[in-house]
C-alpha positions as semicolon CSV with decimal commas, in nm:
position;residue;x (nm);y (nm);z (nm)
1;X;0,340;1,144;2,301
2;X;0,482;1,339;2,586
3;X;0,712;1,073;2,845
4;X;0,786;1,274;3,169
5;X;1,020;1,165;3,470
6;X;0,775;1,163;3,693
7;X;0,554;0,871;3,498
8;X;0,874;0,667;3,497
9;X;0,951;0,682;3,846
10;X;0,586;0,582;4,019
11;X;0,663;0,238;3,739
12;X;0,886;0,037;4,009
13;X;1,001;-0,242;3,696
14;X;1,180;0,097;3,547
15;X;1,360;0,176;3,872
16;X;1,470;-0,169;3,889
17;X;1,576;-0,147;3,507
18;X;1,772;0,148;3,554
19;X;1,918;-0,005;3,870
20;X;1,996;-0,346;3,665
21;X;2,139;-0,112;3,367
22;X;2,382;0,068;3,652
23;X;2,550;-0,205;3,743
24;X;2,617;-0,371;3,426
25;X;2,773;-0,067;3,334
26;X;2,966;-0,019;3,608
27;X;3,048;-0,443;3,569
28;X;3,255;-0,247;3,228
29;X;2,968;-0,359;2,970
30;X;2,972;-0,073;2,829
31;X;3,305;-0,071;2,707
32;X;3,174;-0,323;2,426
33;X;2,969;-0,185;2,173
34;X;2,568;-0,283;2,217
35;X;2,442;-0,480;1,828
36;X;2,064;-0,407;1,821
37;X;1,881;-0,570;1,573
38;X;1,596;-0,456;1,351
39;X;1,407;-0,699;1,139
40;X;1,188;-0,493;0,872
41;X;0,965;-0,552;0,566
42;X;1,045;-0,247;0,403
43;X;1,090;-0,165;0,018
44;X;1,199;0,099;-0,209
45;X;1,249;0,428;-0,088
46;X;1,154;0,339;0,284
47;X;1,423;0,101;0,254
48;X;1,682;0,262;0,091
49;X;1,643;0,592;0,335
50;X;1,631;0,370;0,628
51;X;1,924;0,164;0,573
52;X;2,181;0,494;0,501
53;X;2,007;0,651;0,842
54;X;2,138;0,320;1,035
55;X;2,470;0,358;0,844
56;X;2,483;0,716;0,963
57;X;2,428;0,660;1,275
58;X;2,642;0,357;1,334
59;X;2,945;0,616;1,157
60;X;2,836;0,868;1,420
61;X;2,914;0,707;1,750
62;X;3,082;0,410;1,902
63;X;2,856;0,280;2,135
64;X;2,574;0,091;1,980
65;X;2,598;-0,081;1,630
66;X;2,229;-0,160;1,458
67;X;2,168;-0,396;1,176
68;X;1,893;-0,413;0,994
69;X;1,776;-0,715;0,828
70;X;1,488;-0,759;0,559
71;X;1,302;-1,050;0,638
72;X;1,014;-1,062;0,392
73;X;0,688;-0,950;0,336
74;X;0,521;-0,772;0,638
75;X;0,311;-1,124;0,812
76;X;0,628;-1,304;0,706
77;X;0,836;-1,078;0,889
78;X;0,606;-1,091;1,217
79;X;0,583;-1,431;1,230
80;X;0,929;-1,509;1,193
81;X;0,978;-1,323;1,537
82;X;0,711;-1,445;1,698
83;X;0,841;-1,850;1,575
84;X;1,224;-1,727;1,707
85;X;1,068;-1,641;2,043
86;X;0,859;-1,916;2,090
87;X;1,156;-2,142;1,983
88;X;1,395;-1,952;2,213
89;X;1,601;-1,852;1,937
90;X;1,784;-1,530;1,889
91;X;1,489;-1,285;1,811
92;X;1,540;-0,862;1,661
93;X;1,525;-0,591;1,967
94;X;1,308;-0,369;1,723
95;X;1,035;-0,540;1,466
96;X;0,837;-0,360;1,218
97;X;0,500;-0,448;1,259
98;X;0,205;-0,351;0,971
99;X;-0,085;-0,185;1,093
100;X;-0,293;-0,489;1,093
101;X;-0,055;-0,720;1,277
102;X;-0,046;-0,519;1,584
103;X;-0,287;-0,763;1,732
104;X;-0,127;-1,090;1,635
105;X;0,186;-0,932;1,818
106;X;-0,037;-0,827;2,107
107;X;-0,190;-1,156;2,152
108;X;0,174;-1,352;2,182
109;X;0,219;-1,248;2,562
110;X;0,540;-1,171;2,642
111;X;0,658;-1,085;2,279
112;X;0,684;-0,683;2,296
113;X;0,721;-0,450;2,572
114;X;0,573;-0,134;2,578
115;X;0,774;0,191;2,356
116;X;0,695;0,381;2,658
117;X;0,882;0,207;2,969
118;X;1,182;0,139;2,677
119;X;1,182;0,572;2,568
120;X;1,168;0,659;2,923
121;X;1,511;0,553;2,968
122;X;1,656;0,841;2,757
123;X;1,406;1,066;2,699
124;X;1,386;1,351;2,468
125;X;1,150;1,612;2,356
126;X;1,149;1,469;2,007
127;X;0,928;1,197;2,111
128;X;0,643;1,447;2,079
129;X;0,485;1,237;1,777
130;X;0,260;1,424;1,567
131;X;-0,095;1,410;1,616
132;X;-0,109;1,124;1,838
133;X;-0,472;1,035;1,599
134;X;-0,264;0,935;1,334
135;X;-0,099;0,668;1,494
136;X;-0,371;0,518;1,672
137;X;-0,259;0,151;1,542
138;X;0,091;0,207;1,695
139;X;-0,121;0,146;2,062
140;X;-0,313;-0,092;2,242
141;X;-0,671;-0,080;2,334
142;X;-0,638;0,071;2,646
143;X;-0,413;0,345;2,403
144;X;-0,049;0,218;2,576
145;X;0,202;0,298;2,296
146;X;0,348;0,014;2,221
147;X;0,484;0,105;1,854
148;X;0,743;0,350;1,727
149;X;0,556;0,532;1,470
150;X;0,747;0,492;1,159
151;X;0,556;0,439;0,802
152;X;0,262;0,704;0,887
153;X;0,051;0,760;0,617
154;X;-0,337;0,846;0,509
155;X;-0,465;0,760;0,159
156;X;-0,499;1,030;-0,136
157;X;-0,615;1,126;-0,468
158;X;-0,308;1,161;-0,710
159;X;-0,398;1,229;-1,088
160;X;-0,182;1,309;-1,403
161;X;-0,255;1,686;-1,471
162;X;-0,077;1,659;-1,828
163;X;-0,375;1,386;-1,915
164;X;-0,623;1,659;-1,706
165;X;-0,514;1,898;-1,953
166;X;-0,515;1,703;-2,268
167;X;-0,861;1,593;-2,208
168;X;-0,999;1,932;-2,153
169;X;-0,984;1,919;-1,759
170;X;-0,917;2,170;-1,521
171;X;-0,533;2,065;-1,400
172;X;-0,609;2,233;-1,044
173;X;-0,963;2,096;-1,009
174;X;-0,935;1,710;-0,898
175;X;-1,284;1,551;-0,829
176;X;-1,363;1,633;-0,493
177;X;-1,688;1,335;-0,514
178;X;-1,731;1,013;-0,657
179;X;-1,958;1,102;-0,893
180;X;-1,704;1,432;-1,021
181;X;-1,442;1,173;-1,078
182;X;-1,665;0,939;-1,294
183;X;-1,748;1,220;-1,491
184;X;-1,311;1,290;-1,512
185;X;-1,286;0,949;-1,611
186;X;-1,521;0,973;-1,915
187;X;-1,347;1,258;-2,022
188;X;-1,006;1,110;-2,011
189;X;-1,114;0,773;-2,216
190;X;-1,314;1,009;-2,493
191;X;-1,008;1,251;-2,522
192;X;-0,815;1,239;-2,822
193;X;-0,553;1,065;-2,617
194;X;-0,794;0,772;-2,526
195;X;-0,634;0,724;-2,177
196;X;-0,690;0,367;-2,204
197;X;-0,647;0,304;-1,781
198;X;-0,843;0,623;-1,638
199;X;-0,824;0,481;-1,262
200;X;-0,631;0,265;-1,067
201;X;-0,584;0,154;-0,707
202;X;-0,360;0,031;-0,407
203;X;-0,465;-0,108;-0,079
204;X;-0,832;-0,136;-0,165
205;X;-0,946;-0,321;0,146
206;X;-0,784;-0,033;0,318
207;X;-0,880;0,227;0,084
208;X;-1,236;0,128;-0,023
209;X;-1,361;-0,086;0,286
210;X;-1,174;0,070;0,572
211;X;-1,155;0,479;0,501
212;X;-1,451;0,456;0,269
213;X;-1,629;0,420;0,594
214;X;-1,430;0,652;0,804
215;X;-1,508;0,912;0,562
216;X;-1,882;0,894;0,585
217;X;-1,886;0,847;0,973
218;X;-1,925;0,471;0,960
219;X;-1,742;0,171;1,115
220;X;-1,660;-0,159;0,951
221;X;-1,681;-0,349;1,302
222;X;-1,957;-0,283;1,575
223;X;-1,780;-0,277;1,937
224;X;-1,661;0,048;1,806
225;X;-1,437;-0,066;1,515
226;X;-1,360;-0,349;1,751
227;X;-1,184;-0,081;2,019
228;X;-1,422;-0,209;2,314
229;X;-1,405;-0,511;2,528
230;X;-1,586;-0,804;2,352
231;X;-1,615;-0,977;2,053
232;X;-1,671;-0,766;1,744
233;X;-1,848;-0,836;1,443
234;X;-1,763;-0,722;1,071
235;X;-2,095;-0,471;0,926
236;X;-1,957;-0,295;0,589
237;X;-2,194;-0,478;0,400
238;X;-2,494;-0,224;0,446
239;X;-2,600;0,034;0,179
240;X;-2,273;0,249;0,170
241;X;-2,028;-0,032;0,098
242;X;-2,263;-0,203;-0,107
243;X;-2,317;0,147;-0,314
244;X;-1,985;0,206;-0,385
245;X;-1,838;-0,149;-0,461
246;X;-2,143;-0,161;-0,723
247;X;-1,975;0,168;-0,879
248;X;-1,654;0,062;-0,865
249;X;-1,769;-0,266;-1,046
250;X;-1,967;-0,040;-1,301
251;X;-1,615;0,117;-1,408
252;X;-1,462;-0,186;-1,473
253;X;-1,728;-0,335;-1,721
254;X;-1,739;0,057;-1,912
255;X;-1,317;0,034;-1,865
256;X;-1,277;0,332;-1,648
257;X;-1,152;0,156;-1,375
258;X;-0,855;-0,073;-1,416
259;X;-0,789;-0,297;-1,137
260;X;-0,419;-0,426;-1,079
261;X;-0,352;-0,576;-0,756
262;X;-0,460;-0,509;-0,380
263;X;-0,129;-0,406;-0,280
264;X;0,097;-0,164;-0,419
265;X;0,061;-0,228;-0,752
266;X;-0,158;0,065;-0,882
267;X;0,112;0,252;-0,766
268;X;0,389;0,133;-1,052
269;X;0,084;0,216;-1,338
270;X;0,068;0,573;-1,242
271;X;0,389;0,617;-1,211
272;X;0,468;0,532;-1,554
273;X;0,215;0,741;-1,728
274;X;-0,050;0,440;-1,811
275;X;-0,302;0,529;-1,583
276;X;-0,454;0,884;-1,537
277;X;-0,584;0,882;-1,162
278;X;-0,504;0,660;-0,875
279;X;-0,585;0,638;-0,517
280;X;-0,304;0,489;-0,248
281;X;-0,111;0,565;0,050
282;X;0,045;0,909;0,094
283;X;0,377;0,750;0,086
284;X;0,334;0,708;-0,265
285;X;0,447;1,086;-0,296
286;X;0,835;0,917;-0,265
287;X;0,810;0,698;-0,574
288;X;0,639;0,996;-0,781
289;X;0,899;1,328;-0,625
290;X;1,181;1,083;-0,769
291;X;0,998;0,930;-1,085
292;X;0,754;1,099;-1,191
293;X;0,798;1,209;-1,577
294;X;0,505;1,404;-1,586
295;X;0,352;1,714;-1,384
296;X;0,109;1,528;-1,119
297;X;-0,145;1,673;-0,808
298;X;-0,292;1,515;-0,500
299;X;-0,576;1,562;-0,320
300;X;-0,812;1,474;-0,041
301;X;-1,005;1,088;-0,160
302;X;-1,308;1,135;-0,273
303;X;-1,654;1,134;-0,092
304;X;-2,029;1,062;-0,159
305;X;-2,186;1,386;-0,088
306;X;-2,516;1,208;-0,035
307;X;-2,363;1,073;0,238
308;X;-2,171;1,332;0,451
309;X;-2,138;1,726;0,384
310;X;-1,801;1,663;0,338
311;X;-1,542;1,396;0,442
312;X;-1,492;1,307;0,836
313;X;-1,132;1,185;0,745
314;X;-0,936;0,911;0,733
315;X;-0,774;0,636;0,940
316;X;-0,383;0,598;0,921
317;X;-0,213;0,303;0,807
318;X;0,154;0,201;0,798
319;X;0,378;0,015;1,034
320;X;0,579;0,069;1,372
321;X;0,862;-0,028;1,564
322;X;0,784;-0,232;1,794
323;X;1,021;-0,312;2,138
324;X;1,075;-0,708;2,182
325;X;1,075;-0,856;2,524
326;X;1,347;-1,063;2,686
327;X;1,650;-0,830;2,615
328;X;1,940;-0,655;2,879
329;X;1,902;-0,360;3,042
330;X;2,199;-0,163;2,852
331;X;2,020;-0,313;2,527
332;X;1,720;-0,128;2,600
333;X;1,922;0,219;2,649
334;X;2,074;0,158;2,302
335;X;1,737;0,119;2,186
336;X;1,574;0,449;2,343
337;X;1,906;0,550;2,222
338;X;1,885;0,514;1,847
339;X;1,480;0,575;1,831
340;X;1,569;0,958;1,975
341;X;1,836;0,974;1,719
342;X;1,608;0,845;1,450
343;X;1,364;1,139;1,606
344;X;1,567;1,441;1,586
345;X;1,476;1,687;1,355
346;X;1,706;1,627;1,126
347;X;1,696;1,255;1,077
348;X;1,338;1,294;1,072
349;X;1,299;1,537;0,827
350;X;1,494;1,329;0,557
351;X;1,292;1,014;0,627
352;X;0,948;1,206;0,640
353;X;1,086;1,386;0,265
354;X;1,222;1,089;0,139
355;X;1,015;0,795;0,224
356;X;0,690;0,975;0,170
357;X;0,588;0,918;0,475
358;X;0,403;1,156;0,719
359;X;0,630;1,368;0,945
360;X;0,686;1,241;1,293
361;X;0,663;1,514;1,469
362;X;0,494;1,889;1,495
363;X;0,874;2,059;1,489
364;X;0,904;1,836;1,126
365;X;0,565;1,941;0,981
366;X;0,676;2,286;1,062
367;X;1,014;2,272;0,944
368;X;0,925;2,118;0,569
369;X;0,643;2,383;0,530
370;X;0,906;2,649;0,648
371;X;1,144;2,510;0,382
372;X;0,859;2,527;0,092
373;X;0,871;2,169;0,054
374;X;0,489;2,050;0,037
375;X;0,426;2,365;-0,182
376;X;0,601;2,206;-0,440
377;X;0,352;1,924;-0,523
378;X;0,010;2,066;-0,632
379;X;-0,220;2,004;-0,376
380;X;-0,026;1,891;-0,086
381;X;-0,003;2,237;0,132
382;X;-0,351;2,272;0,220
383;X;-0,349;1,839;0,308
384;X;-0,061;1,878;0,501
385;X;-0,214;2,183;0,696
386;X;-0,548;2,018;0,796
387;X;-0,338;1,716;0,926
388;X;-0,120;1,968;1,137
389;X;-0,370;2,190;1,302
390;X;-0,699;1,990;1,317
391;X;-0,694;1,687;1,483
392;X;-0,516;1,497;1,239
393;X;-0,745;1,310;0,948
394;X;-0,945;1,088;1,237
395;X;-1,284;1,078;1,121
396;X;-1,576;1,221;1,361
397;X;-1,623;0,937;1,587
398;X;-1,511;0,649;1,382
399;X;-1,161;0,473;1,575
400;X;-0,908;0,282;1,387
401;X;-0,965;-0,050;1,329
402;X;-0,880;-0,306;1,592
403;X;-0,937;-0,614;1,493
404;X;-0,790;-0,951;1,607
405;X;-0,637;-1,103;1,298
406;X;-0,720;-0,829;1,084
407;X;-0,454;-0,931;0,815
408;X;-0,651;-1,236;0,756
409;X;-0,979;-1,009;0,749
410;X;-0,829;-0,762;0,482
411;X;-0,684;-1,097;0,233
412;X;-1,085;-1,195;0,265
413;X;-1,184;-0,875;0,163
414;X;-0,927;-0,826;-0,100
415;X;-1,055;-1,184;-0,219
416;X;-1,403;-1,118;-0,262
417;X;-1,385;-0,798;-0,395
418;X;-1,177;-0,951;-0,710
419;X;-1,471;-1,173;-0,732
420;X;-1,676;-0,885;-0,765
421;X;-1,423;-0,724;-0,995
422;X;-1,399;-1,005;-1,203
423;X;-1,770;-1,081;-1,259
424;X;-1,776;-1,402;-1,031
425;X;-1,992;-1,185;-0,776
426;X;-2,253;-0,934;-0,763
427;X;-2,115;-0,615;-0,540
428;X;-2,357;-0,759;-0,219
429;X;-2,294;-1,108;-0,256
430;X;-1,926;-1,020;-0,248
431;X;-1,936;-0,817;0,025
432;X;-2,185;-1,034;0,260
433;X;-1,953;-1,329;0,201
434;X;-1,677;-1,096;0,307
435;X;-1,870;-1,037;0,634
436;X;-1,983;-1,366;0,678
437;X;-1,592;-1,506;0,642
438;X;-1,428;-1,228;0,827
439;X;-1,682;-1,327;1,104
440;X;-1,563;-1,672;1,080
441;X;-1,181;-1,613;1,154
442;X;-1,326;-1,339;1,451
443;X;-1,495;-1,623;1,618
444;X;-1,269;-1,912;1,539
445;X;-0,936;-1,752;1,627
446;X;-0,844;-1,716;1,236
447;X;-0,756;-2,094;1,247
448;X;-1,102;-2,198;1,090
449;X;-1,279;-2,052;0,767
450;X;-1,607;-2,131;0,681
451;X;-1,638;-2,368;0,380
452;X;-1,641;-2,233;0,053
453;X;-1,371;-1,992;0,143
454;X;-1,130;-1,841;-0,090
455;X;-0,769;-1,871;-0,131
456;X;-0,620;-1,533;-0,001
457;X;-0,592;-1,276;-0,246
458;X;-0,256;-1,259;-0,429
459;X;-0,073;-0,967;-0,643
460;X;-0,223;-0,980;-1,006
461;X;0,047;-0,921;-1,289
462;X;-0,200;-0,755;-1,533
463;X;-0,538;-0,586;-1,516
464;X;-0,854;-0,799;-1,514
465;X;-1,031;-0,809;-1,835
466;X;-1,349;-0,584;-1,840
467;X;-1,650;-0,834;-1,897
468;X;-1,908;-0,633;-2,099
């Protein structure tokens, strides 16, 4: 996202920031350090990286001082800012917000201000964010950013090529259909190894509801994925969804498809060598570059051929900063400040390398394919190259979902597909009481589920038992 001068000077609540901010300075503010505050969600590698970037840059100047805080899971860490401003108690100047809570943040007027009044007050060419498509979620309907974009990432195919080879696969030919990789899988639990957990999975209702759809053209929501003006209605219950949910519950009964938990969980399984195949975010790639005992390739997810030539792409997930309301002028300009550290090439390039995450800008994409760096995993270069010079992974006319309370939405859909997992449900009776209750929290605000509805879906220790 380009911000130019002139855009900032026809907004006359900038001028009268920037006037506000020149006289506190001049008042001798800024003789006292500014403390911005960042409450986050993040874990593991995301974390780790993040928290020696603050340290780095609090070491690197004397002006601004940022703490970071982890607060909880991601709606835990949301709502806790949106109860501290509603209380009137001391609230973060940056929250991470998910990809699905960008509404619930949205619909608390007054909570956030937009990135792009906040940037324009130090501006820098390193707020060019790559491929503005991938972080569609990071803006507003009207497409006002609103959110920094920081945990970019698309979902991919990652499989164990030392398993490939010792069942007699081709290491450098990963399924590119559905139908290849059932065919992998039966080769992988009839090996001599028995690979007793051939595939495994993260974020399904993202994965398997959301870019399932995107891939083969198709919404989950009518009103345009919920985009336009109007209430929108859930529809991934028609012939595709149904199709492939059936399949996916076919793999579990024959024990080709081992089902963990609908977060992150599949992630841990592959990365230990128990399961041969897996499908999750792209920012698994940190966990694996620093884990991984075994030689391991990625590619595109696969498609239904039947139902597009090939795949129309995928919709980004992840989380953002977002800017909170209420704060002081000179606050803001230590914001903007740290953000266009955060962006320089530099900075960027270690968080895009270490956290897994997708680059955040054009000049990083090029730099790390310059350096060699996504040569290095088997299957990344030519991923990395369609997401820099195409326009980005959005599929052909299908826009990211915006739903209002799509969190709740995605713990119904996790819910009734372990239903379906677990035998409770047939694949369509799962998926039209998804619909049906997802339809219930769109109309009723989220505060009111239709009766029979299930608890939300919650982390799973072990794999379901197959029920043959």
């Amino acid at each position: 996202m380009a911000v130019r001068s002139p855009n900032f000077l026809r907004r006359p609540g900038l001028i009268i920031l920037a006037l506000q901010l020149c006289s506190a300075l001049l008042c001798g503010s800024a003789n006292a350090a500014s403390r911005i505050e960042i409450w986050h969600s993040l874990r593991g590698a995301s974390a780790d990286t993040f928290t020696e970037l603050i340290q780095r840059f609090n070491q690197s100047q004397n002006d601004i001082v940022v703490d970071a805080e982890y607060k909880g899971n991601a709606a835990s860490t949301v709502m806790q800012a949106i109860g501290a401003t509603r209380d009137k108690k001391s609230s973060p100047h940056l929250l991470q917000v998910a990809d699905d809570l960008g509404g619930a943040v949205l619909d608390s007027k007054g909570l956030a201000r937009p990135l792009s009044e906040v940037l324009a007050l130090a501006p820098s060419p390193d707020f060019q964010f790559f491929k503005a498509s991938l972080a569609g979620f990071t803006r507003d309907a009207r497409g006002q950013q609103y959110g920094f974009p920081l945990e970019v990432s698309v979902p991919l195919f990652f499989y164990n090529k030392d398993a490939y080879r010792s069942a007699g696969l081709d290491p450098d030919a990963p399924p590119k259909t559905w139908r290849e990789l059932q065919a992998h899988l039966l080769a992988l639990k009839n090996s001599a190894t028995g690979v007793r957990c051939g595939y495994t999975t993260s974020d399904q209702a993202w994965i398997h509801v959301e870019n399932l759809g995107a891939a083969h053209g198709e919404a989950i929501a009518n009103k345009n994925n919920g985009n336009d003006s109007g209430g929108a209605s859930l529809t991934f219950n028609g012939l595709l969804h149904v199709r492939h949910t059936a399949l996916m519950m076919a793999w579990v009964k024959s024990q080709l498809f081992t089902y963990t938990g609908h977060e992150k969980e599949g992630d841990a399984r592959f990365l230990s060598g128990e399961c041969a195949t897996l499908s999750s975010a792209s920012s698994a790639l940190a966990g694996l570059i620093a884990g991984a005992k075994f030689s391991y390739g990625v590619a595109l997810m696969p498609y239904y051929e039947e139902g597009a030539a090939r795949p129309m792409g995928s919709l980004a997930g992840g989380s953002a900063l977002w800017v909170m309301a209420g704060k002081k002028p000179a606050e803001y300009l230590a914001v903007a400040r740290f953000l266009g550290w955060f962006a320089t090439p530099a900075n960027a390039i270690e968080w895009h390398q270490r956290s897994g995450n997708l680059p955040l800008t054009d000049a990083v994409w090029r730099a790390s394919d310059k350096a060699g760096f996504y040569e290095r995993i088997s299957g990344l270069g030519p991923i990395m190259k369609t997401l820099a010079t195409s326009n980005g992974m959005a599929a052909g006319g299908v826009r990211d979902v915006r739903l209002a309370h799509h969190e709740r939405v995605r713990e119904i859909i996790n819910a009734q597909l372990e239903a379906v997992w677990d035998g409770s449900k047939a694949a369509k009776q799962g998926l039209d009481d998804a619909v049906r209750l997802g339809n219930s929290v769109l109309r009723d605000g989220g505060k009111v589920l239709a009766a029979g509805s299930p608890a939300p879906a919650r982390a799973r220790s072990g794999p379901l038992a197959p029920r043959l």
